[in-house]
Structures are given as structure tokens and as C-alpha cells.
N, C-alpha and C positions, 0 to 999 in steps of 0.2 A: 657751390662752394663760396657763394660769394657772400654766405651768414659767416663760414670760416675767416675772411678777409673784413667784415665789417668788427666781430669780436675783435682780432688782434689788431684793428688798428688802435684801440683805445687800452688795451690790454696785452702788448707783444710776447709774453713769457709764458712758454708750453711749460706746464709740468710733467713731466717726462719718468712713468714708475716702474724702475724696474724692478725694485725688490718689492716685497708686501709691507714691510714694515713703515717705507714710506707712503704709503695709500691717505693713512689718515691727514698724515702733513699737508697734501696735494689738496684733498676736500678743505680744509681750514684754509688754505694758502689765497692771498689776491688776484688767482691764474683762473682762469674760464674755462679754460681748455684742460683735458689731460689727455698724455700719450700711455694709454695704458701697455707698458712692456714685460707684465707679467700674469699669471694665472695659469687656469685650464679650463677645462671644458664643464669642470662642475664648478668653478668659482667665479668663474668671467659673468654671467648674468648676475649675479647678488651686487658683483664691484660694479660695475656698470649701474643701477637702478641706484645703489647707496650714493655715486657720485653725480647722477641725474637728477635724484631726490635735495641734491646741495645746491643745485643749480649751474653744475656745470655739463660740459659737451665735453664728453668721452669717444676717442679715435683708440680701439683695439688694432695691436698689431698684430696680427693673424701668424705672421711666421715666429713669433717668440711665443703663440698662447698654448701652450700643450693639449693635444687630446684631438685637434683638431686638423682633418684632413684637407688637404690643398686643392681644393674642388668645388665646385656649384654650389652639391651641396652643400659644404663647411657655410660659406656664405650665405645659403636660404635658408640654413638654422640661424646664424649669427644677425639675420636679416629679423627673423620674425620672431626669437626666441630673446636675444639679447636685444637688440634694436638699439647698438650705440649710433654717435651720428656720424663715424663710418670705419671705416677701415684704414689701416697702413701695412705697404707689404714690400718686397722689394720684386714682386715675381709680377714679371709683366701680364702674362695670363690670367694672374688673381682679380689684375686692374682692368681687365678687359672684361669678366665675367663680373667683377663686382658694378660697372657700370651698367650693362645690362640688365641686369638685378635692380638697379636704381639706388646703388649703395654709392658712397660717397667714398672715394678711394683717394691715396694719398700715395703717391711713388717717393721710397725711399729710394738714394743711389747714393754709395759711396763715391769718392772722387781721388783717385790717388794716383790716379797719371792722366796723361792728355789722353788714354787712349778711355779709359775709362769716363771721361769727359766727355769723349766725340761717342762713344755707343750710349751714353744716358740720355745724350740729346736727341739720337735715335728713336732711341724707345722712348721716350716722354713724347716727340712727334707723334708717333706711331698710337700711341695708346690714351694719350689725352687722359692724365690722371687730374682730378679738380685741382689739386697742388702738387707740389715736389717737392721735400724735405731731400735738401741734401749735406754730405758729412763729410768729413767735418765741416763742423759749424765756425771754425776761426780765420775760416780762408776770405779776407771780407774781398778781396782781387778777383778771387773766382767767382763768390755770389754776386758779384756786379756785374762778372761774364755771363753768368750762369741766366740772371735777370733779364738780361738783352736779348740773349739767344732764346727764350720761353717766352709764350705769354701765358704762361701757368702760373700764379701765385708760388714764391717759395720759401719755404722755411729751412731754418739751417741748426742745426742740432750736432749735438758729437764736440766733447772736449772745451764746452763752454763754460766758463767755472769762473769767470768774473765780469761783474758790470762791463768794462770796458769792450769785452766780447762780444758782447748783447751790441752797443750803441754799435759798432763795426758791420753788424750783420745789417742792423736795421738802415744806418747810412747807406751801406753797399746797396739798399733794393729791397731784402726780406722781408717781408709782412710779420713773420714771428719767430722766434728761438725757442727749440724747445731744449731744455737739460734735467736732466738728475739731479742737477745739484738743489739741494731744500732752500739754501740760503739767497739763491739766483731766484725761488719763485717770488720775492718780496719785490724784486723790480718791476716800476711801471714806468711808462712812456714818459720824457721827458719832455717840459715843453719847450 
């Protein structure tokens, strides 16, 4: 993961697609990365190679791509059939069999109480995902907590919708921000 953390350091802003229609904006956009949050099982390899062929690093999130089962399998197709450069999921067994596989997994965890806090710290222990995207991404208090307590790389995504978001996350500790928002993928690192 540590190509993941050399890209966003020159580069911090995920593009993040959940609809189709924003695909093409993400490929044109100044962003490296894309969080790909939509497809299925017969469109996800075409998206994946069209935004490889651009020159970026596409992370499929396995529990939004339809078609595809929660299992080994799913992964040793998406491993050798799509070959993005990895996965994101929030199921900690996905990230447990996706490392074994030698797939590059990414722990999403919401954060909406203490308690939900203290069991992602858990399972992020436990599972060793290469990064942790966590949500919301406006909490910069949390993601400075969040940063101390891991030595996992993390991104922080969910409800980011202006610059000043982005600069909060990246101060707190974050390596990168990913959003939806098209107008949010024009930010670059400040010096």
C-alpha cells in the first residue's frame, strides 16, 4: 500500500464514482486514484482497463459492485479477470481473504458513535487492511484520533463537498480524501 500513500501524497483527492455518468469526469479529472462505487459484474472489467488505460489506479468496492458474491471466489475473479489495484469493502472477512489472495484491500468503517469507533479499531487490529477509509470524512477531531490509534494509512471520504474539508482531513493526518463531488476532484495539495 505504500504505492497508495506515495500517489496521494502529491496528489490527495479520491475520485469517488458512484453514478456511471460520472466515470468519464473521474478519467479526465487531476485525481490518480478512483474509488470505483458503481457497476456489476459485466461492466466492472471494461471500467477498470478504460481507467487503467488513463493512467489511473482504480480500488472496486466489492460490496456496492452488483453480481458479485461475498466470497474467495468473487475476489479470485476480480483478482485475475478485472485486476484493479484493489479492493474496498466494509466486511472484515472480505479483507482477510482479499490479503491472502495478495489483493490490496482497503477497510471502509463508518464512525457514528464511540462505540462504532472502539469496534473499527478492533477490526482494523485484527485484519490489517493496507488502508482505512473512514466516514465521514468532515470529522478532522476524529481522523487525528483515528491516525494515532492505527498505523494503517487513512482516508476519509463521506460528506466532503468543499476545499476546506479536504485541507481539515489532510492537516488531521489523512493521506487522501475521497468524494463524489466532480468539482472537489480539481484540488491538489497545497504547498
Amino acid at each position: 500500500m505504500n504505492a497508495l500513500s506515495d500517489v496521494l501524497r502529491s496528489n490527495p483527492v479520491i475520485a469517488a464514482v458512484k453514478e456511471d455518468e460520472y466515470f468519464g469526469a473521474a478519467i479526465l479529472s487531476p485525481c490518480k486514484i478512483i474509488f470505483l462505487l458503481t457497476g456489476n459484474i459485466c461492466t466492472v472489467e471494461g471500467a477498470v482497463k478504460r481507467a487503467q488505460e488513463a493512467g489511473k489506479y482504480v480500488y472496486i468496492h466489492i460490496d456496492l459492485i452488483e453480481g458479485f458474491g461475498k466470497d474467495k471466489y468473487a475476489l479470485s475473479y476480480i483478482r485475475e479477470r478485472v485486476a484493479p489495484e484493489g479492493i474496498i469493502t466494509t466486511r472484515s472477512p472480505l479483507i482477510k481473504i482479499a490479503k491472502d489472495l495478495g489483493i490490496n484491500a482497503i477497510q471502509r468503517v463508518f464512525l457514528i458513535d464511540n462505540l462504532s469507533y472502539k469496534t473499527g479499531i478492533q477490526s482494523i487490529r485484527q485484519v490489517k487492511p493496507d488502508a482505512v477509509e473512514i466516514m465521514p470524512g468532515i470529522m478532522p477531531s476524529v481522523t487525528e484520533k483515528m491516525c494515532r490509534a492505527i498505523s494503517i494509512p487513512v482516508i476519509t471520504g463521506g460528506l466532503v463537498n468543499e476545499r476546506q474539508d479536504i485541507r481539515n482531513s489532510l492537516k488531521a493526518g489523512a493521506v487522501g480524501v475521497s468524494t463524489s463531488s466532480p468539482k472537489m476532484w480539481e484540488f491538489q495539495r497545497e504547498a
